[in-house]
N, C-alpha and C positions, 0 to 999 in steps of 0.2 A: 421463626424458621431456624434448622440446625444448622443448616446450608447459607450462604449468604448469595444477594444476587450477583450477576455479572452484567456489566454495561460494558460494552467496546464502541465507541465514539472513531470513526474512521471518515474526517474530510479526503475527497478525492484528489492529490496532487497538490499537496500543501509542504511549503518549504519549512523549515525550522528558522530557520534567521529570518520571517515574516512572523514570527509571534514574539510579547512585548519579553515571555519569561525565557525565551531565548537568546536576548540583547539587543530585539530593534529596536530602536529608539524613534520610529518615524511612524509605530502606530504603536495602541492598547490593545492589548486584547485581555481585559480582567478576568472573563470567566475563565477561559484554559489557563489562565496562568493562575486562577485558585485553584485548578487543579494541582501543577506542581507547586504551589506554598502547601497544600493538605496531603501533599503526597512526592513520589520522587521521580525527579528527570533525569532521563539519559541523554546522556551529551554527546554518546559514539553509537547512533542506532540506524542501520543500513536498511535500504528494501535490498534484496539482493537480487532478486528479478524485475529492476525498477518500469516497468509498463503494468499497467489495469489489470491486466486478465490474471497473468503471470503472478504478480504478488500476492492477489487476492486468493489465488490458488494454493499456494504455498500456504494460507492462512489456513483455508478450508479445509485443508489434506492435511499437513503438517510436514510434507515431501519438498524436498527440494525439486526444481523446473526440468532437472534432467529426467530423474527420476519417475515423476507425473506424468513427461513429454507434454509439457505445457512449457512453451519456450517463446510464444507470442500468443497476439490476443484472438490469433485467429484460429489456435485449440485449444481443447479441453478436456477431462478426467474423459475415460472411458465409459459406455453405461454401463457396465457392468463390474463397475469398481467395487463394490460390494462382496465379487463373486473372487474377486481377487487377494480379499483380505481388508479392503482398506474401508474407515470408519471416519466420514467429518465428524468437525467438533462439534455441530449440532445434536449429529445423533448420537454422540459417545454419551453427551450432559442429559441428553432426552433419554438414554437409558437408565440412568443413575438419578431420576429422579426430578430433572430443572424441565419449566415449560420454556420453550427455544421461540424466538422472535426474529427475525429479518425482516428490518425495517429499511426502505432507502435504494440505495445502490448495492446490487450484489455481483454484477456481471457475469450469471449465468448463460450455457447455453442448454434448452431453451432459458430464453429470459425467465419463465415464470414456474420453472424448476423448485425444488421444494430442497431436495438436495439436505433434509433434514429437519430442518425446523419444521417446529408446528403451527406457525403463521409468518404471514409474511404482508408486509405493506412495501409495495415497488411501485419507487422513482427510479427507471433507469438513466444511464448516460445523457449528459445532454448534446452527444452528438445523434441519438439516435431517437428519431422523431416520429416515426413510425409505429414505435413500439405502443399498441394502448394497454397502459398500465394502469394503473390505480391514480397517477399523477394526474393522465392524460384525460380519465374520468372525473376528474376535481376540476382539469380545467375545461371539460366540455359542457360541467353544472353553470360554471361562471362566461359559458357562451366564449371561452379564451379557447384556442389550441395552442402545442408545441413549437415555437417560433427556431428558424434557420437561422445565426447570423445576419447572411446577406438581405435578409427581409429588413434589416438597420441602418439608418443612415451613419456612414463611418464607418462600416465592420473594413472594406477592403484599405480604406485609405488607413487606417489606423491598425490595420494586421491584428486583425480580430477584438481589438478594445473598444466597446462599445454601451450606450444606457440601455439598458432593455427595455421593452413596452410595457413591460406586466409592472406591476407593483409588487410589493415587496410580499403582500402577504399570498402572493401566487406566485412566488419562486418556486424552482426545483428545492431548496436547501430550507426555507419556510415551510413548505408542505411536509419534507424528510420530521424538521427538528419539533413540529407541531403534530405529526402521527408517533413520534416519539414520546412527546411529553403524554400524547393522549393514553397511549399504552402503559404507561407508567402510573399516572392519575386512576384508569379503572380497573388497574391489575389486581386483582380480588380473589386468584387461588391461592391454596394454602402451600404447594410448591415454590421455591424460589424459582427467577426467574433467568435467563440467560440472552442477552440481547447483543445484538450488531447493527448498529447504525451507521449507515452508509450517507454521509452526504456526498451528494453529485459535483459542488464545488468546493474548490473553487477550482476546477477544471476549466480549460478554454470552451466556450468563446468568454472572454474581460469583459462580465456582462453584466457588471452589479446594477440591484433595482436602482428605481431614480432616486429615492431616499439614501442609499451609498453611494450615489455614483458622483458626488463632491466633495467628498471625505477630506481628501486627500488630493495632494498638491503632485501634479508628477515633478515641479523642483527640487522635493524633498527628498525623493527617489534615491537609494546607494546605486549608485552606477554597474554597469553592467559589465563582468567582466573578460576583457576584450578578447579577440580572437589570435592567438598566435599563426603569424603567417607560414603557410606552406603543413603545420601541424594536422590538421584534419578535414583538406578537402574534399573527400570522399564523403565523410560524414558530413559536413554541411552541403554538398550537394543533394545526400539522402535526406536528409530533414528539409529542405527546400521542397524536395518533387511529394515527399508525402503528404508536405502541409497544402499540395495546388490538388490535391484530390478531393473529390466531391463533398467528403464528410467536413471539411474546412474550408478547401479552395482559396486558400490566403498565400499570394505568392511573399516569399518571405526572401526575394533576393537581393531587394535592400533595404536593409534592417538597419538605420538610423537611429543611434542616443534617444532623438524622441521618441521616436514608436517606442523605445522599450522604456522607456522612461513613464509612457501615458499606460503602456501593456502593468505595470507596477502598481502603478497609483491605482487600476480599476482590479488590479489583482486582492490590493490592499482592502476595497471596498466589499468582496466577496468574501476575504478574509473575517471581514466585522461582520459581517451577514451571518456567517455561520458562529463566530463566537456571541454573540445574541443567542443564536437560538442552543446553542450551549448550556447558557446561563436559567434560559428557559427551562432545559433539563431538569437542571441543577435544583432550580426551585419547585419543580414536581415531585423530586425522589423530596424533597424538605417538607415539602406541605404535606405528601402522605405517610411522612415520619421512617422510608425506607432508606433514606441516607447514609443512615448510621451502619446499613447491613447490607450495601452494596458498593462492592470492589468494581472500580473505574479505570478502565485502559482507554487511551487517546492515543492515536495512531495516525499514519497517512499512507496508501500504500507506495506514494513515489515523491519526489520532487518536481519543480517545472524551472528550467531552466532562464525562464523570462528574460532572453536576450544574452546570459552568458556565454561567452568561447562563442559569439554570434551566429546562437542554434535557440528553438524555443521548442516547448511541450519536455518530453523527456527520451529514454530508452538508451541512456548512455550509462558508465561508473564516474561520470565528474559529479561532484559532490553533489550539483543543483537539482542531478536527477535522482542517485539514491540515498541521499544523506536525510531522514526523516525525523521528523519528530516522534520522542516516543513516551509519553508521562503515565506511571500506576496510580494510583489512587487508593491505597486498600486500608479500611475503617479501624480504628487503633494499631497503629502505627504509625510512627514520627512523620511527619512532614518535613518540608522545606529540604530533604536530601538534593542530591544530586550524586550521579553512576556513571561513571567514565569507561567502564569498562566495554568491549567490542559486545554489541546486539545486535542480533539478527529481528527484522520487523516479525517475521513469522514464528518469532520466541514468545509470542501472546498467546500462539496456540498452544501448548505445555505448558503452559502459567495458567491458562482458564482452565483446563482438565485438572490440574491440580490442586486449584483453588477450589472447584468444584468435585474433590473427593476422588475422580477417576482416576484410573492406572491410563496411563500413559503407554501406547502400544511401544514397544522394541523396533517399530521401522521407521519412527519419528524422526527426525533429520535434525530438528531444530532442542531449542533446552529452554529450561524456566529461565525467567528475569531474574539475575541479581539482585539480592539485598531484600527482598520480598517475604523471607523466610519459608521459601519452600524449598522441595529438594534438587537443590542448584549443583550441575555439572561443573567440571574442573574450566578454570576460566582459557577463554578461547584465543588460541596461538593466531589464528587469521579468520575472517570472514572471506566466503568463496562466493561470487556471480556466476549468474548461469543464465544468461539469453539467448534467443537465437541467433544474433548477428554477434556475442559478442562474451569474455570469460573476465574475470578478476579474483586476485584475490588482495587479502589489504592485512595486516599486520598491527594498524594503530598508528603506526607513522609511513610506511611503506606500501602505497598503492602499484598495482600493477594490471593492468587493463589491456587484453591483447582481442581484436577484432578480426572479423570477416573482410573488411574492407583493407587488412594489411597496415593500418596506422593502430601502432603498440604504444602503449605509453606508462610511463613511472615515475612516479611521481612521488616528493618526499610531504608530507601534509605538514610535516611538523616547522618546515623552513619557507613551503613554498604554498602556503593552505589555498590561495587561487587556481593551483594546478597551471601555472604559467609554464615552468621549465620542466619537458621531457628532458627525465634521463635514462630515456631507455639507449639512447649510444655513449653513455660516459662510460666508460673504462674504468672509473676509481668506484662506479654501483655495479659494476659488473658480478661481486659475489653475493649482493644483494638482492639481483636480478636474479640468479641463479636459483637461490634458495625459496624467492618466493612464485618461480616458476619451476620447482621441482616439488614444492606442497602443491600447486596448481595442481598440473600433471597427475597425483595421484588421487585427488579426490574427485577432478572427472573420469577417471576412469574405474573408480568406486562407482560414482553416481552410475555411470554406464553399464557397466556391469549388473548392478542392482534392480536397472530400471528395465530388463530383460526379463524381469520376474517371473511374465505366465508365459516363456517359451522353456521357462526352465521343463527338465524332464526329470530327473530326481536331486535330493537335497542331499545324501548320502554316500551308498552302492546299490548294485540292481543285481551286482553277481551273486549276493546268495536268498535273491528273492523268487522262487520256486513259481511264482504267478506270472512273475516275468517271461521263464521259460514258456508257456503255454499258449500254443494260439488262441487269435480274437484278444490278446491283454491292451489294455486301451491307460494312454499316459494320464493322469490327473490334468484337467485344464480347466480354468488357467491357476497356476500354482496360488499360493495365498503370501504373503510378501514375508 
């Protein structure tokens, strides 16, 4: 092949300081971390829309959350995004030549949306049980269905940490990493190929098979970091009432050292679950000798806060929620690097287009990865968030985080990396604050601006267009971005 494949490896909600080649020392995780010894880690790599729907969109499109109006998980692209200009990275690679796969989690709406690729194998979400997927047909052969939490002894007392029924080789993240390795093993066109593998965990419910589910000690556990008082009780009151709603139903209003201590330890064992079948990967591109000719991105689209600033799940800018892991893999080239510089998670999407030969449209938001030797933008002054409840932007040492619920926060990473002391009232950050809420300020109202696209009515003037004058002239809709 001229072209080389493309694998994107994306667990759902996976912290960075929970794998071994990021510094934990409380488990292994060998295969992702031959990722980064064969290849290179970034050590500054944000979701900047840290919830499911949101990031994963950002990936899809290549748009920032304003822009898209994808700002929670409970919208999505337009149908008729197409009509407007815009091109996923499925179909950009499917024109230029690559057969496109979605395998796993994608968080479409509809779920079974194609949205470009030319096949697809869907395990959705495992809070969504309802959905009959491809999953749910796998397990209705083995006489199993999709299991709730509270059908487990332990989910409420334990706030979701729990052994699950199934065995291991009838996980959500089994079934992901074993329709992966199989698409890999009989991929037999002479096209390379371009894949996205979505594993579903290690998202809540702490449900590792019973083979992981003793891994790990919750004493071993790094402790959780604490909640400063009077700081953000709006926002733990929202994370409370969201988490007693039906899709969890875990009231999380006291959240006790052990709960988050057992919530870790079963985090840890989902963790190993999916770098297993990682490794399984790994040994399928080897044994059908395409290793050598496929570029590897490992990704998460969020973090989970597993009892930090005593909130869980995610949807915040504390580190827990968007501080991701992010490692390239790409075939002769160095290994063992490591990239300090500010990445956006949705920087995979202009690094596989460009890997993969295409032009990269002009309305892209995001930029290739550093140090990959593609063609890399000038290196970036701040990373900007974009949620519904909530904006940031962040500098490298200088976080600034301003919400809906009125609790602002700034934070120095470089002195204070737990996000312990707000300074958003100190007087002596006051011209720090300033600056990095007056880049805010104009890049939302960039995004805003932008994200108006098909109400535009011309891009130019209209005073010397003669068609104009004439009745019946009808505006172009919706404009193309």
């Amino acid at each position: 092949m001229s072209k080389p494949n493309i694998l994107f490896l994306m667990p759902d909600q996976l912290r960075p300081d929970f794998l071994s080649c990021y510094g934990a020392d409380f488990i292994n995780t060998p295969h992702i971390d031959s990722l980064a010894r064969e290849g290179t880690l970034y050590r500054n790599a944000y979701s900047t829309s840290p919830v499911c729907v949101t990031a994963r969109h950002n990936i899809l499109t290549g748009l920032n959350s304003i822009r898209a109006g994808v700002l929670n998980n409970g919208q999505f692209i337009r149908p008729d995004y197409a009509a407007c200009g815009i091109r996923t990275w499925p179909e950009l690679l499917g024109e230029n030549g690559y057969h496109t796969a979605g395998i796993g989690k994608m968080h479409f709406y509809p779920w079974d949306a194609m949205m470009g690729y030319d096949e697809r194998v869907i395990c959705e979400d495992k809070r969504w049980l309802h959905i009959q997927d491809d999953y749910a047909d796998f397990l209705a052969q083995k006489g199993l269905r999709k299991l709730h939490g509270n059908e487990h002894e332990g989910y409420l007392e334990n706030r979701g940490a729990f052994v699950h029924q199934h065995p291991f080789d009838c996980s959500w993240d089994y079934f992901v990493g074993d329709a992966a390795t199989r698409f890999i093993r009989d991929y037999d066109r002479e096209q390379p190929f371009a894949a996205m593998v979505g594993f579903p965990g290690p998202h809540c419910p702490y449900d590792p098979s019973p083979e992981y589910a003793d891994r790990y000690d919750p004493a071993d556990m790094p402790p959780a970091i604490p909640e400063v008082e009077g700081e953000h009780p709006k926002m733990r009151e929202g994370n409370i009432n969201g988490n007693k709603l039906p899709w969890n139903g875990v009231d999380y209003s006291e959240f006790t050292q052990a709960h988050k201590a057992k919530i870790r330890a079963h985090y840890c064992g989902l963790v190993a679950q999916i770098d297993h079948m990682v490794g399984e990967i790994l040994q399928a591109l080897r044994a059908t000798g395409q290793l050598d000719n496929t570029i590897i991105l490992f990704a998460s689209d969020h973090g989970d806060y597993l009892g930090d600033h005593n909130l869980i799940g995610k949807g915040s800018f504390f580190e827990a929620s968007c501080h991701v892991p992010l490692i390239a893999r790409v075939p002769d080239q160095p290994g063992g690097r490591e990239n300090s510089d500010l990445v956006a998670l949705a920087d995979v999407t202009p690094s596989m287009i460009q890997f993969a030969s295409c032009e990269t449209p002009d309305y892209v938001d995001f930029q290739p990865l550093p140090g990959l030797g593609l063609q890399e933008s000038e290196t970036r002054e701040y990373l900007y968030g974009m949620m519904a409840g909530g904006w940031m932007t962040y500098d490298g040492r200088y976080k600034l985080c301003k919400y809906s619920t009125d609790e602002h926060m700034l934070f120095d990473l470089q002195e204070d990396p737990r996000e312990i002391n707000n300074l958003i009232r100190d007087e002596s950050h006051r011209a720090i604050y300033e600056r990095l809420d007056n880049a805010l300020t104009r890049e939302i109202m960039r995004s805003v601006l932008a994200s108006r696209h098909d109400q535009l009515v011309y891009k130019t003037d209209l005073s010397s267009d003669k068609s104009f004058g004439q009745p019946g002239w009808q505006r172009t809709y919706p404009q193309s971005l």
